[in-house]
C-alpha positions as CSV (number, residue, x, y, z in Angstrom):
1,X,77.0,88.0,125.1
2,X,79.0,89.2,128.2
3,X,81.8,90.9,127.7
4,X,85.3,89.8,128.7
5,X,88.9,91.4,130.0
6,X,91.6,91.3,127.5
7,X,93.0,89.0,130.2
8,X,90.0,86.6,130.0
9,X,90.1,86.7,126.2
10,X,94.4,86.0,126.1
11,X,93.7,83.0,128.4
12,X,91.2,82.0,125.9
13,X,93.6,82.4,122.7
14,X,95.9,80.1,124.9
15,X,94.1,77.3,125.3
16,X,93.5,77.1,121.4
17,X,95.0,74.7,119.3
18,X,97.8,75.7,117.6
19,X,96.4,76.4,113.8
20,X,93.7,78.4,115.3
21,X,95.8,80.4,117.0
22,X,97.6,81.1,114.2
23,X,94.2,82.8,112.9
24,X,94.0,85.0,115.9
25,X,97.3,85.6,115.4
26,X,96.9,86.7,111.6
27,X,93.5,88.6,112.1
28,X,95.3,90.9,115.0
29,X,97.9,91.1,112.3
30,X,95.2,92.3,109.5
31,X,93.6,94.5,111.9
32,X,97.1,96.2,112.8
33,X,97.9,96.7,109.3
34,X,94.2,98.8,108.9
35,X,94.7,100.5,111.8
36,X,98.4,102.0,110.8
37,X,99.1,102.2,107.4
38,X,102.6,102.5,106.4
39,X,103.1,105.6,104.4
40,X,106.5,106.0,102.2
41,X,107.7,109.0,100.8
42,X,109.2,109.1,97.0
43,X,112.4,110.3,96.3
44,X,111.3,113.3,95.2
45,X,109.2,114.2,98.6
46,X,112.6,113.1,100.7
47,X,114.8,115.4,98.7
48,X,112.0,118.2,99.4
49,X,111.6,117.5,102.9
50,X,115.4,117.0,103.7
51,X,116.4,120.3,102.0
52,X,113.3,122.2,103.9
53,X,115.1,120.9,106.9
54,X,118.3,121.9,106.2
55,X,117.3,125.2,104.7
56,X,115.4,125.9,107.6
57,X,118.1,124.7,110.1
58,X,121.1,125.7,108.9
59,X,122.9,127.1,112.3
60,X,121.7,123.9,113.7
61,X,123.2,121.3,111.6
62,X,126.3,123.3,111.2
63,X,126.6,122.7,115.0
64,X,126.1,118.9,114.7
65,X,128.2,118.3,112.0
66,X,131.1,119.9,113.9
């Protein structure tokens, strides 16, 4: 199998029907969502981090709140 541009496999996708499009379009999805998961911090680990940052930066956000 030869290998092909990104350009060569876009016009490709185009010419597809519609509904398998849609399965490019939701396997690009899947494969984004593996790539990056989303990572959420608890309340708990927010309160931490955000009083680390103000602890640690007090002179600093004194300034921006003025």
């Amino acid at each position: 199998m030869q290998s092909m541009t990104a350009r060569e496999v876009i016009d490709q996708i185009k010419t597809l029907p519609p509904p398998e499009r849609a399965k490019v379009v939701d396997f690009v999805h899947e494969m984004e969502a593996e790539r990056a998961p989303v990572r959420q911090a608890d309340d708990r680990a927010f309160t931490d981090a955000a009083k680390w940052v103000f602890d640690e930066h007090t002179d600093l956000m004194r300034k921006l709140s003025q």
